[in-house]
N, C-alpha and C positions, 0 to 999 in steps of 0.2 A: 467350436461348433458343438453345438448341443442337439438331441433330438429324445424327446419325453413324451412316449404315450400313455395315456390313461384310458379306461371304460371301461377296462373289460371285467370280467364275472360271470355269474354262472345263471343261465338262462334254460327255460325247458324249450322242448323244440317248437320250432313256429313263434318263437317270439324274438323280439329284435334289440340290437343292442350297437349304440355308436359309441366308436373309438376316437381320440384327439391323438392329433401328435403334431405338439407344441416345440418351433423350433426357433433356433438362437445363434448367431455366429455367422452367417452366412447371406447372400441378397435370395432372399427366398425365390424373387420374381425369374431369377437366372438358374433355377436346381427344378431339376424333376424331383416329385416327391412319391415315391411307392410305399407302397404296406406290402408284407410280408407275412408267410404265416411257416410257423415248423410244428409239427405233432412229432411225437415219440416215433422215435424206427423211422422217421421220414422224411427227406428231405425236404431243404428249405423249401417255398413255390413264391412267386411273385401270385399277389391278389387284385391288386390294382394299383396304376401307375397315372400323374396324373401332372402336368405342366402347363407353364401360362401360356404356353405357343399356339398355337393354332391347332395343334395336334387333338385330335381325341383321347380322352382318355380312355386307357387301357385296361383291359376286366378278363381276369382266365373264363375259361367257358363256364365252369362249374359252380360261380358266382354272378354271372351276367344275369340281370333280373331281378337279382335279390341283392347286390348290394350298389352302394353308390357314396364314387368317391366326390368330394370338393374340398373346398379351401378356403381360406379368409383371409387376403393377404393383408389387409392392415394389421391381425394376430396374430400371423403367418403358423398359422396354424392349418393342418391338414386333417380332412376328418373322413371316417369309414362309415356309414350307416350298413348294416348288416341287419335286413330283415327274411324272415321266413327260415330262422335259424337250423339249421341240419346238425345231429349229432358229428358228424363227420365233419362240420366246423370248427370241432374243437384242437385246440393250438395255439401256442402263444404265439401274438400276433407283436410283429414290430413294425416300425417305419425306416427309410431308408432316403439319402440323400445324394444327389449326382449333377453335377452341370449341365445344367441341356446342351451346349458345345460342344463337351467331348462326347457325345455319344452318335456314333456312325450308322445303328439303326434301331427300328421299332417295333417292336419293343424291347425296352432291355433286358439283360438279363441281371441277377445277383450279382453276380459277379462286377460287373461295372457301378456299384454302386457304394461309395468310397463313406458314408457317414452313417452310424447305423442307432438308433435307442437301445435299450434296454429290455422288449415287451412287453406284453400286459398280457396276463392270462384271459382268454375263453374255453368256456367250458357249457356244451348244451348238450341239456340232459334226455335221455328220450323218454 
């Protein structure tokens, strides 16, 4: 199982930047796929979470409007569009991998999400 993101870099604020997280090893159509983000001094947070089910995808309050997640399953690649960029965006951003069957409910947490990248730094400048 593999999970590899790229895009990230250093943006000034108000400008937008998408992330990929290209994955391998797994039936993509059968995993929730989330992004993740951790800054210094702060805990991990889910950023959005995003499955073939039926289910809506998942967005913390504090990115609802400004980002948006999707997917391309024939690349099975998942992707982050992050526009209207806030210094307080900045964190290295990962992606995360989970079976939609084991999970009991919605949304998930960190914690239940068994396959993780590597991250890609953001950094938005004010």
């Amino acid at each position: 199982v593999q999970l590899v993101e790229s895009g990230g870099g250093l943006v000034e604020a108000g400008g937008s930047l998408r992330l990929s997280c290209g994955t391998s090893g797994f039936a993509f159509d059968d995993y929730v796929i989330g992004w993740f983000r951790q800054a210094p001094g702060r805990e991990r947070e889910g950023v959005a979470y995003i499955t073939s089910s039926f289910v809506r995808p998942f967005y913390i309050n504090s990115v609802r409007g400004r980002f948006t997640i999707s997917s391309d399953k024939a690349k099975a690649t998942v992707f982050l569009q992050m526009d209207s960029l806030k210094p307080e965006d900045t964190a290295v951003y990962l992606c995360a991998a989970v079976p939609t069957l084991s999970l009991h409910v919605w949304p998930p947490s960190a914690d239940d999400f068994l396959y993780w990248g590597q991250g890609t730094q953001v950094t938005v400048a004010s």
